[in-house]
Backbone as JSON Lines, residues from 0, in Angstrom:
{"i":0,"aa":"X","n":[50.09,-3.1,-37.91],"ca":[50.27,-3.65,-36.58],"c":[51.4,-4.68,-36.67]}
{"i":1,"aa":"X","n":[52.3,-4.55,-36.1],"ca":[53.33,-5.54,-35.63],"c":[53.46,-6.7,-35.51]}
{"i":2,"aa":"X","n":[53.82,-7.7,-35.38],"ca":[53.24,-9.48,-34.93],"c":[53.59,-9.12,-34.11]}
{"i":3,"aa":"X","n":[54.57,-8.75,-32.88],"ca":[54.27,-8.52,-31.7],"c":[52.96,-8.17,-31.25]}
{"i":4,"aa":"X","n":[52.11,-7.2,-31.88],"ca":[51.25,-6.55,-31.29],"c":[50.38,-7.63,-31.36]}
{"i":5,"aa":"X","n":[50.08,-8.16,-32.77],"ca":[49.15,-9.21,-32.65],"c":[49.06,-10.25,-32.09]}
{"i":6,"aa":"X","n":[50.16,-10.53,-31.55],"ca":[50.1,-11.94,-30.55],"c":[49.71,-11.32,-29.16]}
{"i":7,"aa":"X","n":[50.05,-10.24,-28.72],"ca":[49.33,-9.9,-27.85],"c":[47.79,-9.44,-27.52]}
{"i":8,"aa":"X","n":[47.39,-9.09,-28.22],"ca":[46.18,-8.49,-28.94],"c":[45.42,-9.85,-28.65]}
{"i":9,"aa":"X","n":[45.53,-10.77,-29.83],"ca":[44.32,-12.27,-29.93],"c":[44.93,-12.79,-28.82]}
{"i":10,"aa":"X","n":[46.39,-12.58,-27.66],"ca":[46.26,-13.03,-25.95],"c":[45.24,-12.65,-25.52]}
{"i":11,"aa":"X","n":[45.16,-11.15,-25.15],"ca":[44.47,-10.6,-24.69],"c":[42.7,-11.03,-24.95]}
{"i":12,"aa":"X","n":[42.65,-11.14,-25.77],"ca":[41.55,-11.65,-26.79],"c":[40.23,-13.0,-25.94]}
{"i":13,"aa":"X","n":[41.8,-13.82,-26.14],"ca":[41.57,-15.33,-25.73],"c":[41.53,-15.21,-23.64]}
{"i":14,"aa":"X","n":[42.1,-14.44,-23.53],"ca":[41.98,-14.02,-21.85],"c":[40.39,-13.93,-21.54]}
{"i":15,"aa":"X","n":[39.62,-12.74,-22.51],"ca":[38.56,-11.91,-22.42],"c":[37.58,-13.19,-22.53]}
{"i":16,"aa":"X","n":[37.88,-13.78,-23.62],"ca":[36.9,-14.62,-23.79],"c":[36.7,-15.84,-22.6]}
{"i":17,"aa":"X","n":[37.98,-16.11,-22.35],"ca":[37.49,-17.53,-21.15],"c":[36.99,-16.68,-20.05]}
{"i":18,"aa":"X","n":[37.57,-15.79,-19.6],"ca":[36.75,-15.12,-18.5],"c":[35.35,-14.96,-18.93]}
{"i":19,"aa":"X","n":[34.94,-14.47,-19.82],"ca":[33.47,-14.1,-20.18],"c":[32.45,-15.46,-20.13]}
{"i":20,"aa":"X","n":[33.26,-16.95,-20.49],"ca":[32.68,-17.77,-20.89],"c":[32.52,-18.68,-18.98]}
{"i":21,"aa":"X","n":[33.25,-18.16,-18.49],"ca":[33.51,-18.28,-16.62],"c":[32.25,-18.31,-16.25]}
{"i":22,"aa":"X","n":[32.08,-16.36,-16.53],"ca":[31.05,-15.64,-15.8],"c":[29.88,-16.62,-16.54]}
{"i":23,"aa":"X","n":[29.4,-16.73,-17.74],"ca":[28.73,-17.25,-18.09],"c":[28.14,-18.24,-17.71]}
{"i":24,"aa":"X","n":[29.0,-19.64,-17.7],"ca":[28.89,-20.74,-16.99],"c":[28.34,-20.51,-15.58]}
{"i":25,"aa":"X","n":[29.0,-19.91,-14.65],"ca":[28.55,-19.48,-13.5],"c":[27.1,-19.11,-13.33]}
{"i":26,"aa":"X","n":[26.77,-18.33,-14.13],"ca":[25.12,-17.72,-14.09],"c":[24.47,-18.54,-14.62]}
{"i":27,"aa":"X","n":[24.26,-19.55,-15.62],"ca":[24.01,-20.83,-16.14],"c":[23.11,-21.47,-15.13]}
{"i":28,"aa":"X","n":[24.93,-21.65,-14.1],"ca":[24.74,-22.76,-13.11],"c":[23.86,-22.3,-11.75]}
{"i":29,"aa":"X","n":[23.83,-21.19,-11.57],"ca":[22.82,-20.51,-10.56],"c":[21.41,-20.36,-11.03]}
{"i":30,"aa":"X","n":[21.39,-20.45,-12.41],"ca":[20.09,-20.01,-12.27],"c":[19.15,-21.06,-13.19]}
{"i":31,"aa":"X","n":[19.88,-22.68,-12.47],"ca":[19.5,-23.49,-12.53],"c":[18.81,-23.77,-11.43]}
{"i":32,"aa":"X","n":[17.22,-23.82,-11.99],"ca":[16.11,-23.77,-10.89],"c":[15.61,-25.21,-10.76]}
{"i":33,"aa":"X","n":[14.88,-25.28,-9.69],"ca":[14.0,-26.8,-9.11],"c":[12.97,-26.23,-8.63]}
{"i":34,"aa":"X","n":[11.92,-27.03,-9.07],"ca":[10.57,-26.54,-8.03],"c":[9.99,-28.16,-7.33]}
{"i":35,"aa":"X","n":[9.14,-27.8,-6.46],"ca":[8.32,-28.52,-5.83],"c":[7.2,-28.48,-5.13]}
{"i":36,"aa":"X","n":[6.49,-29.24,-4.82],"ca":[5.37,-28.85,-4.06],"c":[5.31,-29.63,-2.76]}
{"i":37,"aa":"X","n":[4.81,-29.56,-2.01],"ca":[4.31,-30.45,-0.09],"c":[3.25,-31.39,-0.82]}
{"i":38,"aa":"X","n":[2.81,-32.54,-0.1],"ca":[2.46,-33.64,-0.57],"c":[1.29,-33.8,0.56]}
{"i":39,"aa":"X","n":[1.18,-32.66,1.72],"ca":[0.35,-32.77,3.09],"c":[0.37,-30.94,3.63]}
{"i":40,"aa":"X","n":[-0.89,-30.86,4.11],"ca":[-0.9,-29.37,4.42],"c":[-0.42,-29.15,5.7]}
{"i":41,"aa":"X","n":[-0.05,-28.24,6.13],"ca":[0.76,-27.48,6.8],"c":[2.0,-28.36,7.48]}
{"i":42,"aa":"X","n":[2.29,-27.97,6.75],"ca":[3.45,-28.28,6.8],"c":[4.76,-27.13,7.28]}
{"i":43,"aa":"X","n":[5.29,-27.8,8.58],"ca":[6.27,-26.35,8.79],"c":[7.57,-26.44,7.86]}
{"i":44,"aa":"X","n":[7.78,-24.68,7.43],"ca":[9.08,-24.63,6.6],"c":[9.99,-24.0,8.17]}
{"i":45,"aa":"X","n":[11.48,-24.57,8.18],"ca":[11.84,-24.18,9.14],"c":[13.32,-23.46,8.81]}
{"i":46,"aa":"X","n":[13.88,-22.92,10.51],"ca":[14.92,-22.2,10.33],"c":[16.49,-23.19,9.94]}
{"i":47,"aa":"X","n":[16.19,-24.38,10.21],"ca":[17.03,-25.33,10.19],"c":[16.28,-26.69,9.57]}
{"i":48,"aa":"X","n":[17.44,-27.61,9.22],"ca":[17.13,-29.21,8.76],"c":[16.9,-29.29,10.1]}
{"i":49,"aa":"X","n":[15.9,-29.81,10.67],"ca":[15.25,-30.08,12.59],"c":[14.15,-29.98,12.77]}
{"i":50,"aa":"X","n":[13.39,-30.33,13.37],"ca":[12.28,-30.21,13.8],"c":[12.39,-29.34,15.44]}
{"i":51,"aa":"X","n":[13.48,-29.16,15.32],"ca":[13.73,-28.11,16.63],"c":[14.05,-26.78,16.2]}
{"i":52,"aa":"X","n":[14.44,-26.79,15.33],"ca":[14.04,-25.24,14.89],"c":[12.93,-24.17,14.94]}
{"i":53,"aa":"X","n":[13.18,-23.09,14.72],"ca":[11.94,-21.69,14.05],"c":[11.42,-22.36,13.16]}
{"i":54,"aa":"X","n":[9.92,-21.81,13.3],"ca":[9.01,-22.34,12.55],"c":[9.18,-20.72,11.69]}
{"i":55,"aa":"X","n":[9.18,-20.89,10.21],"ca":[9.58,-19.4,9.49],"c":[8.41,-19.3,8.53]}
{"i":56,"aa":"X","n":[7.87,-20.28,8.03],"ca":[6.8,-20.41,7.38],"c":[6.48,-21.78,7.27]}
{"i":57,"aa":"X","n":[4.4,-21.95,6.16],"ca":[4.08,-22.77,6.37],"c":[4.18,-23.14,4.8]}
{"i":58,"aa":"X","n":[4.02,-24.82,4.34],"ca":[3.73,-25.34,3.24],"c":[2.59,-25.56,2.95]}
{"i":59,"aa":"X","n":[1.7,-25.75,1.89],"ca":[0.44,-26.58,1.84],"c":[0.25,-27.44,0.61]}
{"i":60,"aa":"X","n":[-0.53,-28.5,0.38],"ca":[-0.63,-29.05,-1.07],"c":[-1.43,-27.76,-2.0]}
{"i":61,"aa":"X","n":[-0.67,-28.27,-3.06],"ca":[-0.8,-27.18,-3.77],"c":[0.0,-25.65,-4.28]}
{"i":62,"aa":"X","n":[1.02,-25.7,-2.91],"ca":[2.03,-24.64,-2.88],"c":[3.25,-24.75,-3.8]}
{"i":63,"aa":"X","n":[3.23,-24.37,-4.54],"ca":[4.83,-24.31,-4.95],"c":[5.72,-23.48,-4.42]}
{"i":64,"aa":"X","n":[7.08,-24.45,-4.64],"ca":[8.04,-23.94,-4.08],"c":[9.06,-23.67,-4.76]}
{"i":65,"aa":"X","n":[9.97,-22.79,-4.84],"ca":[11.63,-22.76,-5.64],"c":[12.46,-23.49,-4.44]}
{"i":66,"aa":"X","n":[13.03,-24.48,-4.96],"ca":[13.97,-25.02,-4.29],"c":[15.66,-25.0,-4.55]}
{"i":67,"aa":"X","n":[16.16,-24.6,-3.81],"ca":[17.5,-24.0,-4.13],"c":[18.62,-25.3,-3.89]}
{"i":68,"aa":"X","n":[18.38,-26.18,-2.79],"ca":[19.26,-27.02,-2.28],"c":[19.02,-28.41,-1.46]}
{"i":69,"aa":"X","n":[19.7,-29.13,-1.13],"ca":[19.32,-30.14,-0.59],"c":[20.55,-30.46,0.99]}
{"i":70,"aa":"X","n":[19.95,-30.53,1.71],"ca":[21.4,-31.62,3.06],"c":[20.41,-32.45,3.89]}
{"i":71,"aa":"X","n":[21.52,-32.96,4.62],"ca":[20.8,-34.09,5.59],"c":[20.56,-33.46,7.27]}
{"i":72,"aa":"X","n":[19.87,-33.85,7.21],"ca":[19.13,-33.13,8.41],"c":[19.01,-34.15,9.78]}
{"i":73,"aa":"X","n":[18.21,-33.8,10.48],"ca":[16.93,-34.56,11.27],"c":[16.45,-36.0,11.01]}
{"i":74,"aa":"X","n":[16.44,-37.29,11.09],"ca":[15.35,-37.48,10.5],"c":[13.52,-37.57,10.65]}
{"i":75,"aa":"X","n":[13.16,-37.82,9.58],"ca":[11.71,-37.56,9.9],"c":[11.24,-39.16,8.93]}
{"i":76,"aa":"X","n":[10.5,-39.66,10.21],"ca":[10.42,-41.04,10.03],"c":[11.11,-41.95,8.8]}
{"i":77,"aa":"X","n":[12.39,-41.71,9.3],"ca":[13.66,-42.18,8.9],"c":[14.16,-41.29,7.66]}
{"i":78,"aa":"X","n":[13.49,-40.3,7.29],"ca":[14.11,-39.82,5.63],"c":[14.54,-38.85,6.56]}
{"i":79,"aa":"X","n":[16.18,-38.95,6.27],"ca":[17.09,-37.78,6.65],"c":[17.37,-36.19,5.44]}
{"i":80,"aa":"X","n":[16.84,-36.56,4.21],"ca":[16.94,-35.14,3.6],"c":[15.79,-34.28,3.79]}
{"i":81,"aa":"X","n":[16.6,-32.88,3.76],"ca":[15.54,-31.91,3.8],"c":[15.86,-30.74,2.91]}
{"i":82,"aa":"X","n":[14.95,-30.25,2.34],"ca":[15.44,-29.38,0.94],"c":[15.44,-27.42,1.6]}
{"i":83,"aa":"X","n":[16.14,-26.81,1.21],"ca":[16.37,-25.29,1.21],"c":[15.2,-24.62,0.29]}
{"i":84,"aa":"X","n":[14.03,-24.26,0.7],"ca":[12.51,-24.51,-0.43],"c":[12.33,-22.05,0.26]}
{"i":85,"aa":"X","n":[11.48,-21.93,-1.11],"ca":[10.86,-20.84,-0.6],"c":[9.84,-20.88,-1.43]}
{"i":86,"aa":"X","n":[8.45,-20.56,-0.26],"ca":[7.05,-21.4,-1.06],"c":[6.57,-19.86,-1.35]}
{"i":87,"aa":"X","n":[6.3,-20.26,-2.7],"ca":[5.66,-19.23,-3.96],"c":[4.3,-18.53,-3.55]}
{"i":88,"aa":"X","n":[3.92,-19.3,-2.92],"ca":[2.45,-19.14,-2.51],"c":[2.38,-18.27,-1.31]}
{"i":89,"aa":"X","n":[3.37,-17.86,-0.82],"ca":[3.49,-17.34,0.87],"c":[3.47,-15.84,0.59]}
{"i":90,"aa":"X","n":[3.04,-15.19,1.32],"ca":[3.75,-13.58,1.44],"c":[4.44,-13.62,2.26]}
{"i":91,"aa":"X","n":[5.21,-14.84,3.27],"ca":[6.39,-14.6,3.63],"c":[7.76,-14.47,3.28]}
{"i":92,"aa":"X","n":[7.85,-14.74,1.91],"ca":[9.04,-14.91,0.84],"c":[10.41,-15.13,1.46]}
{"i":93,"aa":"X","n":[10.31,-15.7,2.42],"ca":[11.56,-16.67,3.16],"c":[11.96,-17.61,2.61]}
{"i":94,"aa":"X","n":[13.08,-18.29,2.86],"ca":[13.64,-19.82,2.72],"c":[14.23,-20.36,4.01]}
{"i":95,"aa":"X","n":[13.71,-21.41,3.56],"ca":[14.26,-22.28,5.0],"c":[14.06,-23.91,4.07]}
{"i":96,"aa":"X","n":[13.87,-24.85,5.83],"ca":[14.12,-26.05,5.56],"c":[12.72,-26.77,5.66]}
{"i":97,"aa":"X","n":[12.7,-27.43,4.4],"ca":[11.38,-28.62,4.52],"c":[11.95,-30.4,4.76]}
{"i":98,"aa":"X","n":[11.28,-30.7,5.07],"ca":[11.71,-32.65,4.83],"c":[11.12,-32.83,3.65]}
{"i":99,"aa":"X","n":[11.93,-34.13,3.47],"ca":[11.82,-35.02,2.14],"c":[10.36,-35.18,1.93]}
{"i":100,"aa":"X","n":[10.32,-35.83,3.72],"ca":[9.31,-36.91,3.45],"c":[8.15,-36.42,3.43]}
{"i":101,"aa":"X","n":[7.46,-34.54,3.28],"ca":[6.2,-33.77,3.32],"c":[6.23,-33.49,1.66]}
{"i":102,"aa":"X","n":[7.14,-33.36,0.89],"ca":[7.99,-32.36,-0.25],"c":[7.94,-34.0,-1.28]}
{"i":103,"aa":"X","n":[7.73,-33.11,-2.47],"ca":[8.28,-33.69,-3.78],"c":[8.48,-32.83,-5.0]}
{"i":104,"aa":"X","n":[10.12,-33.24,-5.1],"ca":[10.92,-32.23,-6.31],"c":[10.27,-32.49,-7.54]}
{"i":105,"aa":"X","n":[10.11,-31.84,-8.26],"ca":[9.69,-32.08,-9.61],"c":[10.43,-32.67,-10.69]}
{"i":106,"aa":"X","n":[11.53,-32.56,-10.72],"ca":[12.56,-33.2,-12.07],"c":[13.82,-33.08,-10.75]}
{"i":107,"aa":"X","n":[14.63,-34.23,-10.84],"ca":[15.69,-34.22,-10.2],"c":[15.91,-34.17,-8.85]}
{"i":108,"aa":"X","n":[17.43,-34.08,-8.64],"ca":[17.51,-33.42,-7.16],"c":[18.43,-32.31,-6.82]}
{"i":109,"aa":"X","n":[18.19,-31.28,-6.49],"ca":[18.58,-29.8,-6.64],"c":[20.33,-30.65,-5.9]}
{"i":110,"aa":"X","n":[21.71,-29.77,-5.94],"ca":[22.53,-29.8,-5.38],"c":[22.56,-29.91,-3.89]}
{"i":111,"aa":"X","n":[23.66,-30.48,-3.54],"ca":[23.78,-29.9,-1.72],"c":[24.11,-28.46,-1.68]}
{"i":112,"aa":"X","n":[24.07,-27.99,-0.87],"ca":[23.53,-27.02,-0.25],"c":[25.03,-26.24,0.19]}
């Protein structure tokens, strides 16, 4: 093989690899999970951060949830965040929006949204 060839070759090489190490990172970072549970039963999960929204499903103590995200919403006696939650416990297997102030994350606080 040529040194031409080989400098192209371990290019090519070093291309493959940061892309691979991209994709990697990327899936890493997605399938970095949060859970939580409601702190009060029924609790509405909704179509929006609002209390004027679709009601899409319900929370209860005891429910876990995968929580994907966090923004500011509504507030609900003054706590303006509300998390992007889909409760484990449902056979509705939707996501929508819970408040802060019904909800508690387990480790951390998931990203905005």
């Amino acid at each position: 093989m040529s040194s031409r060839s080989k400098r192209v070759a371990t290019g090519v090489a070093t291309v493959l690899g940061a892309a691979l190490l991209t994709v990697t990172s990327a899936s890493s970072a997605q399938a970095a999970a949060y859970a939580g549970t409601w702190t009060t039963n029924d609790v509405k999960i909704r179509k929006g951060p609002s209390t004027g929204t679709a009601i899409v499903d319900r929370g209860y103590i005891g429910d876990a949830a995968d929580v994907k995200c966090h923004v500011q919403g509504e507030g609900v006696y003054g706590n303006t965040t509300w998390y992007y939650v889909r409760n484990i416990n449902s056979n509705a297997g939707v996501y929508g929006y819970t408040s802060d102030y019904y909800f508690n994350v387990a480790s951390g606080k998931p990203p905005k949204c």
